[in-house]
DRENDRENFI-565648 format. One record per residue (C-alpha): x, y, z negated; chain. Coordinates in nm, 4 decimals. Layout:
residues N
ATOM         px         py         pz   mol
ATOM          X          Y          Z     A
...
//
This chain:
residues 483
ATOM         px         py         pz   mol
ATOM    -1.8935     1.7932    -0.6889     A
ATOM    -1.7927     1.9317    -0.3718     A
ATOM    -2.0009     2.0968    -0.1118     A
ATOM    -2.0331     1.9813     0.2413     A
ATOM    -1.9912     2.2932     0.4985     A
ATOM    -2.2409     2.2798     0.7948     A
ATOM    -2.5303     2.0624     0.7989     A
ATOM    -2.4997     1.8301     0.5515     A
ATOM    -2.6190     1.4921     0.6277     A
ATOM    -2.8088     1.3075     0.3263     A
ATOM    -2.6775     0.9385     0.3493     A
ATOM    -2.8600     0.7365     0.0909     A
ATOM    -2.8068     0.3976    -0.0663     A
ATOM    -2.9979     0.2488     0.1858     A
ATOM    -2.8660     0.1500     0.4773     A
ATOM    -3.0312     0.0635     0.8020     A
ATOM    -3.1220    -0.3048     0.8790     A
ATOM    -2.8838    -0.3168     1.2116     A
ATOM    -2.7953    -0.6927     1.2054     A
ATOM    -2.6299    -0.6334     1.5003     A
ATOM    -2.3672    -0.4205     1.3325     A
ATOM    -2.2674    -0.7380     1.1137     A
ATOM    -2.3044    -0.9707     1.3187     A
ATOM    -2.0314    -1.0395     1.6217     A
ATOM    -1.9639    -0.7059     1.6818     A
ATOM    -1.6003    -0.7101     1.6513     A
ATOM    -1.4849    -0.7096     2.0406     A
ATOM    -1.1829    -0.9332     2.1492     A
ATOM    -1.0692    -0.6551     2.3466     A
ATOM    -1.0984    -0.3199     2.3987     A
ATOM    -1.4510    -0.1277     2.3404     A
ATOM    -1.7437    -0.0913     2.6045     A
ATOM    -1.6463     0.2865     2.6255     A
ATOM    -1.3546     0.4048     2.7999     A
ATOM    -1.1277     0.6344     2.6257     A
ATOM    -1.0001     0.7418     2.9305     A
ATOM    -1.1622     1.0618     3.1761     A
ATOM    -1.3570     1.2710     2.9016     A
ATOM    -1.5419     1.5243     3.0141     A
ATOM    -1.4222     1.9235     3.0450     A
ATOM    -1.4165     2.0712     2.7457     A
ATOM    -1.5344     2.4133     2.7578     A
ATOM    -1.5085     2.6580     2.4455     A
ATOM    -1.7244     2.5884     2.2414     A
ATOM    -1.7013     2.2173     2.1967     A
ATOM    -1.8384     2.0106     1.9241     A
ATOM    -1.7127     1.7861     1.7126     A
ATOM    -1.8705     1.5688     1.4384     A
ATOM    -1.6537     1.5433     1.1228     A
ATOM    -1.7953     1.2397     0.8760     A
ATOM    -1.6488     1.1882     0.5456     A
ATOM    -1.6264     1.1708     0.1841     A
ATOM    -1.5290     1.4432    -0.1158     A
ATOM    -1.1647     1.4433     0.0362     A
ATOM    -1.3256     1.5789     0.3907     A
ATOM    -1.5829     1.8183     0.1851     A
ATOM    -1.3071     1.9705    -0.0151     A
ATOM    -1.0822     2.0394     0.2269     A
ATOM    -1.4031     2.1457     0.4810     A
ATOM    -1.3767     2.5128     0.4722     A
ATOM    -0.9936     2.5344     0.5927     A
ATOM    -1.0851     2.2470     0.8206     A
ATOM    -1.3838     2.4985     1.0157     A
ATOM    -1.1741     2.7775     1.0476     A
ATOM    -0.9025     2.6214     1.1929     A
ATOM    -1.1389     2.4509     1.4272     A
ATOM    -1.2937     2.7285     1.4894     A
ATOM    -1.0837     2.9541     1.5829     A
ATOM    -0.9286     2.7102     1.8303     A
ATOM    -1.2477     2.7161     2.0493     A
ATOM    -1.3997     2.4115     1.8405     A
ATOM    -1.7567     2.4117     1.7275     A
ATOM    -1.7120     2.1805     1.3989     A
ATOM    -2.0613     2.0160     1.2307     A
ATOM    -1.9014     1.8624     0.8878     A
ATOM    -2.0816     1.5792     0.7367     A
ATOM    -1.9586     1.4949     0.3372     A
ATOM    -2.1273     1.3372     0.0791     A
ATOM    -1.9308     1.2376    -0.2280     A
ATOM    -1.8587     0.8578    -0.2951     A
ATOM    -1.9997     0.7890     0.0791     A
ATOM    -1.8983     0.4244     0.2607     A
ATOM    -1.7687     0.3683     0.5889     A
ATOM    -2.0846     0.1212     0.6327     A
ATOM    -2.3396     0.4769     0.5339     A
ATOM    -2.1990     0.6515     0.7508     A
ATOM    -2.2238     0.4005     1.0136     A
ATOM    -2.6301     0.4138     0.9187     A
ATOM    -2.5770     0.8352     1.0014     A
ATOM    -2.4477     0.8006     1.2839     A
ATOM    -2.7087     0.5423     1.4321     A
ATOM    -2.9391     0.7889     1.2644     A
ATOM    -2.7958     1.1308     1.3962     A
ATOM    -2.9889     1.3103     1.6902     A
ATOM    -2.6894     1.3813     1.8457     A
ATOM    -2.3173     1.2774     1.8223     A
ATOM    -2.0217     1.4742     1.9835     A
ATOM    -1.8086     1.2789     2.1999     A
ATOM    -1.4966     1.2998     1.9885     A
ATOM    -1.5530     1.2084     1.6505     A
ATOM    -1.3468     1.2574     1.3538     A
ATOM    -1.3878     1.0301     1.0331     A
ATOM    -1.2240     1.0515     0.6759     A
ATOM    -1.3421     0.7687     0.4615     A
ATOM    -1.1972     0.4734     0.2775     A
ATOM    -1.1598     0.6117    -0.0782     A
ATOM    -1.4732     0.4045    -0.1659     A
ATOM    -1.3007     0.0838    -0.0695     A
ATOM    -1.2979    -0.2052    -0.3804     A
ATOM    -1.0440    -0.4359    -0.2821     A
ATOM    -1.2574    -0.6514    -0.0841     A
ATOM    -1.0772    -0.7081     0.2381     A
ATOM    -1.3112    -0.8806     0.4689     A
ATOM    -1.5987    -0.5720     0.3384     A
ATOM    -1.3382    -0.3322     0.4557     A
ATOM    -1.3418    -0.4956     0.8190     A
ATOM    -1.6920    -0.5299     0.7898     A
ATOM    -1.8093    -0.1563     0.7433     A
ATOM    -1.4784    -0.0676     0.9696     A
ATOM    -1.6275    -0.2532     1.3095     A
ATOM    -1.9997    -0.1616     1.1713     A
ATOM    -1.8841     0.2141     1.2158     A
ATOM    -1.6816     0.1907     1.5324     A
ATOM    -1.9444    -0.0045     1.6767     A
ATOM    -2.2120     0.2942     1.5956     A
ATOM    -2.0102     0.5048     1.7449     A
ATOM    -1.9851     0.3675     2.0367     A
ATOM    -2.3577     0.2579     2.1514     A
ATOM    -2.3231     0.6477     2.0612     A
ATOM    -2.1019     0.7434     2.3495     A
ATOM    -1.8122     0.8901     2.1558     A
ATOM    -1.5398     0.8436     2.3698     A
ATOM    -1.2399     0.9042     2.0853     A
ATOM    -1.2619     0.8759     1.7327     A
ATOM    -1.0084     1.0108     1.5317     A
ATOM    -1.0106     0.8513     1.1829     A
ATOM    -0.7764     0.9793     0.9426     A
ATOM    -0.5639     0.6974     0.7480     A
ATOM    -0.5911     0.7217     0.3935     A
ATOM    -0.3107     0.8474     0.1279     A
ATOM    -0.1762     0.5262    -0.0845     A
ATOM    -0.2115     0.6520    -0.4235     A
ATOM    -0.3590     0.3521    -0.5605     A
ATOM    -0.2807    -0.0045    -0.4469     A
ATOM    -0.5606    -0.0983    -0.2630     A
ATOM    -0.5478     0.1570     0.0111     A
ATOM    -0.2452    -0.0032     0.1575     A
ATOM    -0.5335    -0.2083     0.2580     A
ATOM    -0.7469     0.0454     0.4188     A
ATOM    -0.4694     0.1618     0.6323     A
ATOM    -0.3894    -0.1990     0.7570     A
ATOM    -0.7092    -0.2451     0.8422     A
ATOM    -0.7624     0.0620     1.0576     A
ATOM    -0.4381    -0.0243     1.2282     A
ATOM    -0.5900    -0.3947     1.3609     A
ATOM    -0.9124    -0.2106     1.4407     A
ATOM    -0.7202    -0.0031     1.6922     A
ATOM    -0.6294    -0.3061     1.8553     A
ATOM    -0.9759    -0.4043     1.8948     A
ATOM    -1.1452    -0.1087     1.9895     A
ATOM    -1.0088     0.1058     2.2388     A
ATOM    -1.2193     0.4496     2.1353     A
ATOM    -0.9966     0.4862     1.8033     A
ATOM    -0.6799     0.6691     1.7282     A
ATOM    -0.5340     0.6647     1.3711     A
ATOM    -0.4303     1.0183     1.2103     A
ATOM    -0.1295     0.9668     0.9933     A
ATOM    -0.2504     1.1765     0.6930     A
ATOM    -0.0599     0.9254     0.4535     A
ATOM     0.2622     0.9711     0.5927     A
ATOM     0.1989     1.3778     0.6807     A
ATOM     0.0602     1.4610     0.3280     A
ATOM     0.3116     1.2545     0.1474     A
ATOM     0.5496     1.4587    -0.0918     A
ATOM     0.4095     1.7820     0.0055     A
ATOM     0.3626     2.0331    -0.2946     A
ATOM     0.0483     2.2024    -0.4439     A
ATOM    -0.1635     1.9768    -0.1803     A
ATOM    -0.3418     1.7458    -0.4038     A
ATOM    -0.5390     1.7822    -0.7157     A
ATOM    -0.4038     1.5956    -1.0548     A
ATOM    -0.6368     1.2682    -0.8982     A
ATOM    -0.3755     1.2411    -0.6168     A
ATOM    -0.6171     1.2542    -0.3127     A
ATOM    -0.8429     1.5109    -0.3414     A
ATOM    -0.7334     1.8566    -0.1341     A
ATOM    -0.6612     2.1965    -0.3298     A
ATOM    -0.6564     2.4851    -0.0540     A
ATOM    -0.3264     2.4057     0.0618     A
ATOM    -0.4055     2.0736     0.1520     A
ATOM    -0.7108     2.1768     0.3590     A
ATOM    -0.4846     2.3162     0.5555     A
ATOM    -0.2458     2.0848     0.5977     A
ATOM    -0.5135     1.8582     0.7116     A
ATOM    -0.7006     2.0893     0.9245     A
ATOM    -0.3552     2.1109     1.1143     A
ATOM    -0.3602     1.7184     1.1700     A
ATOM    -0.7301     1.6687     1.3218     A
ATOM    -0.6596     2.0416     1.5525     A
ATOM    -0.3624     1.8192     1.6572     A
ATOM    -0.5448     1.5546     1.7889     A
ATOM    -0.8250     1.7566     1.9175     A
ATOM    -0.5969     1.9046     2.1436     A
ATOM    -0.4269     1.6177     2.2458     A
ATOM    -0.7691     1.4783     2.3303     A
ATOM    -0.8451     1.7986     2.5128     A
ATOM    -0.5503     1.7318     2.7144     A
ATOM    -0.6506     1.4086     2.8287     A
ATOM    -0.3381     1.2328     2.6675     A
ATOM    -0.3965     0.8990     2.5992     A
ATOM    -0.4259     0.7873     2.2069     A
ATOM    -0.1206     0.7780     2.0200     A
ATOM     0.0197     0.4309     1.8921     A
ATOM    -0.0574     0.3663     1.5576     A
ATOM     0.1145     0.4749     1.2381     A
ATOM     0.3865     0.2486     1.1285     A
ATOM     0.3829     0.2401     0.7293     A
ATOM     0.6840     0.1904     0.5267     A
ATOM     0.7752    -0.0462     0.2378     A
ATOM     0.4603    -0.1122     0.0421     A
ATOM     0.4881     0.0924    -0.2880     A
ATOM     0.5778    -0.0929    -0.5943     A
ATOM     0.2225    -0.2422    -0.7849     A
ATOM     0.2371    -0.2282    -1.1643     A
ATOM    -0.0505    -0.4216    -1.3286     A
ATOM    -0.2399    -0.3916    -1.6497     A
ATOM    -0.3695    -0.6225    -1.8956     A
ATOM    -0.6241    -0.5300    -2.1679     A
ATOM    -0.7987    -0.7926    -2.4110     A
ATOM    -1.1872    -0.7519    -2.4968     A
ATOM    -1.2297    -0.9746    -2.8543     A
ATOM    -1.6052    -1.1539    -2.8795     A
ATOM    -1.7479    -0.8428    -3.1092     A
ATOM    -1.6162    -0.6208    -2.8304     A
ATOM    -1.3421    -0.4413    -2.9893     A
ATOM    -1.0589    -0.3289    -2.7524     A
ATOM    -0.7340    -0.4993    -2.8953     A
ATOM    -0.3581    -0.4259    -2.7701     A
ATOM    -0.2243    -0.6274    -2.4876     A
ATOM    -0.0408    -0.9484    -2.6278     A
ATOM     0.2053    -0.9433    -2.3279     A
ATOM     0.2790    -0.5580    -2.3300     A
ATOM     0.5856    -0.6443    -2.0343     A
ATOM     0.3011    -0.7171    -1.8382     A
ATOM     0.2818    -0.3477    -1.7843     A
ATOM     0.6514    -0.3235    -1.6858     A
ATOM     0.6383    -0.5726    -1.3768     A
ATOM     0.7081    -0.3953    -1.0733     A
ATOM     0.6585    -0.6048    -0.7742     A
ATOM     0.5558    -0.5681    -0.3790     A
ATOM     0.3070    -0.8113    -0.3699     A
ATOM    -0.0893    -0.7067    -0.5241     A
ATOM    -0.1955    -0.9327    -0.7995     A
ATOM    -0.4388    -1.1883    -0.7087     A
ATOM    -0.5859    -1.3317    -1.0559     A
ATOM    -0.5431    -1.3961    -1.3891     A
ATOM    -0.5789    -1.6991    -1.6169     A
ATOM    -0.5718    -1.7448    -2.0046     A
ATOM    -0.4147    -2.0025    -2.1771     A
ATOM    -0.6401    -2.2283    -2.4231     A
ATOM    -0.5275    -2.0129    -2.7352     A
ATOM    -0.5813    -1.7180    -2.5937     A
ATOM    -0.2079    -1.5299    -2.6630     A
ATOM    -0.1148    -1.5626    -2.3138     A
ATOM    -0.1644    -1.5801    -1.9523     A
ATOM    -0.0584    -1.6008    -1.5924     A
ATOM    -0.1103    -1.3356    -1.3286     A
ATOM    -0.0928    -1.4315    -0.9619     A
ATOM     0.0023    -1.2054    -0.6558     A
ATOM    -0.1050    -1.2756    -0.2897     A
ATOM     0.2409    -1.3998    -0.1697     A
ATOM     0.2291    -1.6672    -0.4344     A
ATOM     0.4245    -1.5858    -0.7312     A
ATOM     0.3343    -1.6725    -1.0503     A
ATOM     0.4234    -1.4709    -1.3767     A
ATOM     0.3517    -1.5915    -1.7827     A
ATOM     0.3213    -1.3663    -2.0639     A
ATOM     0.2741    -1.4787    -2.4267     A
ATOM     0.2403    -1.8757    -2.4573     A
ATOM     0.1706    -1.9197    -2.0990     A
ATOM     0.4751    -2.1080    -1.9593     A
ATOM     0.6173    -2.1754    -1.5953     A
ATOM     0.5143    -2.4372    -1.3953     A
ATOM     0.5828    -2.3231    -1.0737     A
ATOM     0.4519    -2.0965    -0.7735     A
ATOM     0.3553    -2.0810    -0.3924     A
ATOM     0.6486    -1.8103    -0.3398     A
ATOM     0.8874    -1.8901    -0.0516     A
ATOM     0.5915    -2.1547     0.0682     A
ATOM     0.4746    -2.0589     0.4191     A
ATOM     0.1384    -1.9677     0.3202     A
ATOM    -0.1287    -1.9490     0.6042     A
ATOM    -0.3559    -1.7363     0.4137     A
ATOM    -0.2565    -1.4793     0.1137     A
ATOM    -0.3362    -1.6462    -0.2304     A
ATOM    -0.6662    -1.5048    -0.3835     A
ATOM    -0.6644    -1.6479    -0.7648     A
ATOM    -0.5581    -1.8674    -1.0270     A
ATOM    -0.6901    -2.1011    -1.2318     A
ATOM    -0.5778    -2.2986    -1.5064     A
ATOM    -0.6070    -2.6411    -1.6765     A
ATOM    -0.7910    -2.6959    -1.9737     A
ATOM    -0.4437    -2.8266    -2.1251     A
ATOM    -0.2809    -2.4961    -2.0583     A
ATOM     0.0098    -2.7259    -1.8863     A
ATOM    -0.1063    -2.6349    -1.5115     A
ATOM    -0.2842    -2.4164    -1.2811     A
ATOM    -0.3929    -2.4105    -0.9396     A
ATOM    -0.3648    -2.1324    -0.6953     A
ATOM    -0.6220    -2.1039    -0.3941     A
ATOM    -0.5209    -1.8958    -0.0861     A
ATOM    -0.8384    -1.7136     0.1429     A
ATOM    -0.7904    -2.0565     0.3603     A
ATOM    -0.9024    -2.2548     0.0955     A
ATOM    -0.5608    -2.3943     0.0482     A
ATOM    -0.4992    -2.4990    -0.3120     A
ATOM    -0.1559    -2.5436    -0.4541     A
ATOM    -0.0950    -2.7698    -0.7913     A
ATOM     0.1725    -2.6837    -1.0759     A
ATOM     0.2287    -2.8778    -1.3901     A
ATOM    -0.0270    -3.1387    -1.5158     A
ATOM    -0.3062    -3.0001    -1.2236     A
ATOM    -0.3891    -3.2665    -0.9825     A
ATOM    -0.4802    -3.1824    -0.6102     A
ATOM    -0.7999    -3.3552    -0.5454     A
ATOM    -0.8449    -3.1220    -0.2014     A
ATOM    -0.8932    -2.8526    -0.0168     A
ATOM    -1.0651    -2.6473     0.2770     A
ATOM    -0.6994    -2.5816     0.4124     A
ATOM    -0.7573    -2.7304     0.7394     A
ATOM    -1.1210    -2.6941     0.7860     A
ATOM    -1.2534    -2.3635     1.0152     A
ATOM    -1.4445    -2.1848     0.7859     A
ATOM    -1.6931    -1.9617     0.8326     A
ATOM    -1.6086    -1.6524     0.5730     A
ATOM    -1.2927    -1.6764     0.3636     A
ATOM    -1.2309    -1.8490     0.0498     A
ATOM    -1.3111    -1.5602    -0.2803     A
ATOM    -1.3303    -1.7714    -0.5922     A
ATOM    -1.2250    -2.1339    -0.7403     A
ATOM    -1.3245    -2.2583    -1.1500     A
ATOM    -1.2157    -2.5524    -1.2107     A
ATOM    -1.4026    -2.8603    -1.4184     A
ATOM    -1.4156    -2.9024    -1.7849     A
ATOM    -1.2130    -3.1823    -1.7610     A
ATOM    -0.9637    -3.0036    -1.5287     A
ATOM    -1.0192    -3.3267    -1.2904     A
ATOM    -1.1789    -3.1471    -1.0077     A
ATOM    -1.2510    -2.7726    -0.9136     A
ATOM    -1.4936    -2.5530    -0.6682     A
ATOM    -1.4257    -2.2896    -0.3838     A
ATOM    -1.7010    -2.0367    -0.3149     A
ATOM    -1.6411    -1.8656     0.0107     A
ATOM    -1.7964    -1.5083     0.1384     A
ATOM    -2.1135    -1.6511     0.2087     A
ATOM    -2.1848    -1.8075    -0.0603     A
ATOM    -2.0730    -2.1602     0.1010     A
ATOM    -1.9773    -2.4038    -0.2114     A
ATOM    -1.7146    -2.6076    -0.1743     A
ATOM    -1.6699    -2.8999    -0.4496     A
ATOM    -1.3583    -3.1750    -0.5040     A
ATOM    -1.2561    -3.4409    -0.7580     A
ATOM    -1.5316    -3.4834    -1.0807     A
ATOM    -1.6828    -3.1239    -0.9097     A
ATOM    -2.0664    -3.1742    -0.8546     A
ATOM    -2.2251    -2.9946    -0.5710     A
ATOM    -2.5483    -2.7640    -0.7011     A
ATOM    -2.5827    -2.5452    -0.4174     A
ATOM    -2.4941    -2.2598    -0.2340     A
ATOM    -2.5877    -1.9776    -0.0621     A
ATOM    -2.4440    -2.0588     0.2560     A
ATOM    -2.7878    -2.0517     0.4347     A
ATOM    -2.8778    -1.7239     0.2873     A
ATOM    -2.8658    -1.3840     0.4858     A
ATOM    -2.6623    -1.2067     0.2093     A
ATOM    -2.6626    -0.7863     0.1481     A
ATOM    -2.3370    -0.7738     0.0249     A
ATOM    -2.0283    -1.0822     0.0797     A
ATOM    -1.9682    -1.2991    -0.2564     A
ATOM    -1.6794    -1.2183    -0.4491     A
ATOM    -1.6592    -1.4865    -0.7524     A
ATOM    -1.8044    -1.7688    -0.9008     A
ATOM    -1.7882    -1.8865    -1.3034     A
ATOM    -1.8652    -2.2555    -1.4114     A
ATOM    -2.1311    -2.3284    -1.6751     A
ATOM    -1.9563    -2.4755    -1.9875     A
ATOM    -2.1151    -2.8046    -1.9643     A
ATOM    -2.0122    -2.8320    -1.5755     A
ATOM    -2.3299    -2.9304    -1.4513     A
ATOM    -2.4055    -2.6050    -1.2709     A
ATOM    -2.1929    -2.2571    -1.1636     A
ATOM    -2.3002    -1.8820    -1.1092     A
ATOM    -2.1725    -1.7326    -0.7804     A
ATOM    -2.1674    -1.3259    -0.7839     A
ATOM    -2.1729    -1.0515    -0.5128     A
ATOM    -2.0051    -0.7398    -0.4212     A
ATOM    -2.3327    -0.5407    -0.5539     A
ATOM    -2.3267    -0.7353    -0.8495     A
ATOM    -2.6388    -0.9456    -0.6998     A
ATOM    -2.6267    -1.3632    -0.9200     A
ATOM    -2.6834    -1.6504    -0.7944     A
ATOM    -2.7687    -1.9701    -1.0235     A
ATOM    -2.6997    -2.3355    -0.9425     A
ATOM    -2.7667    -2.6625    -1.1607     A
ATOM    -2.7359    -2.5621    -1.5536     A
ATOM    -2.6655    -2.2316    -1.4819     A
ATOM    -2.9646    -1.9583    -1.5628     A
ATOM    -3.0346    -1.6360    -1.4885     A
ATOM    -3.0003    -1.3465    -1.7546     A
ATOM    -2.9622    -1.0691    -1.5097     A
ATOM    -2.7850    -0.8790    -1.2630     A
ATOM    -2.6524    -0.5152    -1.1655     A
ATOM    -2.7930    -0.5211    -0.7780     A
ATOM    -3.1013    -0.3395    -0.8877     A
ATOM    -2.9154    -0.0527    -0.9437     A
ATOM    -2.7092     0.1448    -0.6731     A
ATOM    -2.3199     0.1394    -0.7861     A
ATOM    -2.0265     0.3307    -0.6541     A
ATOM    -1.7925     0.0865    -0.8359     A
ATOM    -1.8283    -0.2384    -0.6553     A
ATOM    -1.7966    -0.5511    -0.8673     A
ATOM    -1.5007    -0.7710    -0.8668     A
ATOM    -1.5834    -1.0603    -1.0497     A
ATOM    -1.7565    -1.2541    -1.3443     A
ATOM    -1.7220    -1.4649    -1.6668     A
ATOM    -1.9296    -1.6938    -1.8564     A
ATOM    -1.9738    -1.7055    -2.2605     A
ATOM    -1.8681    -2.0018    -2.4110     A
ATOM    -2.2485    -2.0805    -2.4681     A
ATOM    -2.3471    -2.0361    -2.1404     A
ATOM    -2.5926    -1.8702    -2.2315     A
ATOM    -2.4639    -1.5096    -2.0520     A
ATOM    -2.2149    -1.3695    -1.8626     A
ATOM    -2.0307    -1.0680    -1.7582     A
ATOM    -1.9455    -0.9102    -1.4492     A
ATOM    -1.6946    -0.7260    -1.3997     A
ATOM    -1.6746    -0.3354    -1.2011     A
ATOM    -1.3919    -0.2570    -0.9947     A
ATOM    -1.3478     0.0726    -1.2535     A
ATOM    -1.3202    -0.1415    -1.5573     A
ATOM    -1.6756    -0.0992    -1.6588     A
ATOM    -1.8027    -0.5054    -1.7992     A
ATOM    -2.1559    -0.5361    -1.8200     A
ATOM    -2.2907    -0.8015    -2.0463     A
ATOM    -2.6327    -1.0595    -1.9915     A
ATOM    -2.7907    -1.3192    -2.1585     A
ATOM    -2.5652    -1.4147    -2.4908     A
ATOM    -2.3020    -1.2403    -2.3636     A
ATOM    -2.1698    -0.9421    -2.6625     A
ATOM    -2.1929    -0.5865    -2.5135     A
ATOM    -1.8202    -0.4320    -2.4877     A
ATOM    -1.7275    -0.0444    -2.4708     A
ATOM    -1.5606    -0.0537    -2.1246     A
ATOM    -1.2467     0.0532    -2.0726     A
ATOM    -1.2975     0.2345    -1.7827     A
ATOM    -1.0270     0.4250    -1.5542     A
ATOM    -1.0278     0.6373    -1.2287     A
ATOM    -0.6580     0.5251    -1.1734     A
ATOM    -0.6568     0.1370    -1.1878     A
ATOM    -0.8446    -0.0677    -0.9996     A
ATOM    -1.0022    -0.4051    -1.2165     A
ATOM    -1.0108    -0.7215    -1.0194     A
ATOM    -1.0080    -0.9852    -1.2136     A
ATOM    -1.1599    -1.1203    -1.5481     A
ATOM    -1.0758    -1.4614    -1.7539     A
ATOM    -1.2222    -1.6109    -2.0721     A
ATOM    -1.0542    -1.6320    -2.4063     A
ATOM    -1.1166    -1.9238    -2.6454     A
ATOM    -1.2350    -1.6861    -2.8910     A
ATOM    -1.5264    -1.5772    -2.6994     A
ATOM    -1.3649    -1.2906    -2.5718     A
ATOM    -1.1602    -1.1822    -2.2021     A
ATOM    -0.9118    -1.0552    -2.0284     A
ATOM    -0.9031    -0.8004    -1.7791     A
ATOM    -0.6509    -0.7292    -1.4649     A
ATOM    -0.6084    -0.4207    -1.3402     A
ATOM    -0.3736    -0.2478    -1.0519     A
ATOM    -0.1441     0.0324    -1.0136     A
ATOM    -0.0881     0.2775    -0.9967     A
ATOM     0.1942     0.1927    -0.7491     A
ATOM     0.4983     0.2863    -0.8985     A
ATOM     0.7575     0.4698    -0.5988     A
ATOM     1.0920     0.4064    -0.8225     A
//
């Protein structure tokens, strides 16, 4: 799509085996290496640029800049790459230059603790490297999730002392003829812009000045959600609730839950407010509670007169006719809370955390979990069998996991995806299931119809619930809306 200048590096799917990066590598403090005392830096000095299509387009303003201000830039892009493959270059690289500059985070899925994950994973590389600063550019909130990104480089700062964040977001924002139509991705004019930012912080490096404080962002822009309904012969029908589309609130949406008909449902956001649509009706939210943890989905009861809402603590909060039968609230846990289904008979529920660890209350049986597992990728849902004698737990590379009644029909981890997967359903059968991509894309198993995916490059999927019919919704984000 976009060529890399310089020596391209190849970064496959595969990534190197380096428990150690995911492991306790997140320091309490600052990093082992001092950002302080670099070395002289005579003309020509290198520096290592590692990114993504946004670096590689805006690469050949970025080397002439560079250039001509007594830099000697080596640009590494590869379209669609993730923090964590670059973090396997760098290990990889015979040589790194001791300031660094990164610009990645457009391949981030909503998946918070993944983000932190691949974020220490690559500052840690880069320091058992020796780089002494690493610039990483903050990423441009056009679409709701990289609010997140940004957040997350700004506590990494805290924690290792090697990293300055570059303010692209704020620097690029309203500027004319910088962006192509997608929003992020640099015409000429924003090559330059951005080649101005990193020779900025070069030369403030150069100069020995210390690393500047990190950005501080602004309001988070309005999120807008979308709903779309999937019928069981996988026909696209028109949204029920079309003032879904017209909610315009701060908080990301968490989840989504149908109602036993199927002509309406709630959606969820992370500070705890609830909204209905169609026959779905009020019963109350976790908004104005002071909620330890940000809320992370919704489930309702089989009456349609309740729901539950569990927060990344494992914290679960009852409205209407559901019945708290427990929680993980004030147990340490290991890896945050991703998922919760609830019984058939709506008198108990499970919690699946990041590592698979199953977590069962009121009529919920226990089948298993993959708690004891060394996992490639974090879990990021779970979906009940019908009978409720068993569950399927999913991962972020689509990888299934079966427990009790639950079988196997299949998974998408055998092939490499750039569109992480956000969740899963079960047919009414259970006899299949489908899992859901982070662009809209649903891929069907076992009994489970085939649907034509609605898929987009401007809203971000997240969550899928079952319809009595046999068919689903599906939740999407954004775009943020800056009215």
């Amino acid at each position: 799509m976009i060529a890399a200048v310089g020596r391209v590096c190849r970064i496959g799917t595969a990534v190197l085996a380096l428990a150690v990066l995911f492991g306790s590598l997140a320091p309490s403090g600052a990093s082992a290496v001092s950002p302080a005392a670099p070395p002289q830096l005579a003309p020509p000095h290198p520096v290592d640029i590692y990114g993504d299509s946004v670096i590689g387009g805006g690469a050949p303003q970025i080397v002439t800049r560079l250039k001509a201000n007594g830099w000697a830039p080596r640009v590494f892009a590869v379209p669609g790459v993730s923090i964590e493959q670059i973090a396997a270059a760098v290990i990889s690289a015979p040589r790194v230059s001791d300031v660094v500059v990164i610009g990645a985070g457009y391949s981030y899925f909503w998946k918070p603790l993944v983000l932190r994950r691949d974020v220490d994973a690559l500052l840690y590389a880069l320091s058992v490297r020796g780089v002494r600063r690493v610039i990483w550019l903050n990423v441009r909130e056009d679409r709701p999730e990289r609010r997140d990104v940004n957040n997350a480089l700004n506590t990494a700062w805290q924690r290792w002392g090697n990293l300055e964040v570059a303010d692209w977001n704020r620097l690029s924002r309203d500027q004319p003829g910088v962006f192509f139509a997608d929003g992020h991705h640099l015409l000429p004019a924003g090559g330059r812009l951005m080649a101005r930012l990193i020779n900025e912080r070069l030369v403030a490096y150069a100069k020995h000045t210390p690393r500047a404080a990190p950005p501080v962002y602004g309001e988070r822009p309005r999120e807008s959600p979308a709903v779309a309904v999937y019928g069981p012969t996988g026909m696209i029908y028109q949204p029920l609730a079309n003032a879904a589309n017209a909610i315009v609130t701060r908080s990301p949406f968490a989840g989504i839950a149908s109602t036993p008909s199927g002509n309406g449902y709630w959606l969820a956001q992370r500070d705890g407010g609830v909204s209905h649509f169609g026959d779905a009706l009020p019963h109350g939210s976790a908004r104005g509670i002071a909620l330890h943890a940000q809320i992370i989905g919704i489930a309702a009861t089989p009456s349609g007169n309740g729901y539950w809402l569990v927060a990344a603590d494992g914290g679960v909060f009852s409205f209407g006719d559901a019945r708290f039968h427990g929680s993980t609230g004030l147990i340490h846990l290991a890896q945050p809370v991703v998922g919760m289904t609830p019984t058939r008979t709506g008198k108990g529920y499970w919690l699946v955390a990041a590592d698979g660890g199953v977590f069962s209350f009121g009529d919920a049986r226990f089948y298993g979990s993959t708690g004891a597992i060394h996992l490639a990728e974090p879990i990021v849902g779970m979906a009940a069998h019908p009978s409720g004698r068993g569950y399927w737990i999913v991962a972020y590379d689509g990888g299934i996991f079966t427990f009790g009644a639950a079988r196997y029909h299949g998974s998408a981890a055998t092939t490499p995806r750039y569109w992480k997967i956000a969740a899963m359903a079960s047919t009414p059968d259970g006899n299949g299931y489908w899992v859901l991509a982070a662009n809209g894309e649903t891929i069907s198993y076992g009994s489970a119809p085939a649907v034509a995916s609605q898929t987009s490059l401007l809203r971000l999927f997240t969550d899928i619930a079952n319809r009595r019919d046999g068919g689903f919704w599906l939740l999407a984000q954004g775009p943020p809306s800056h009215h």
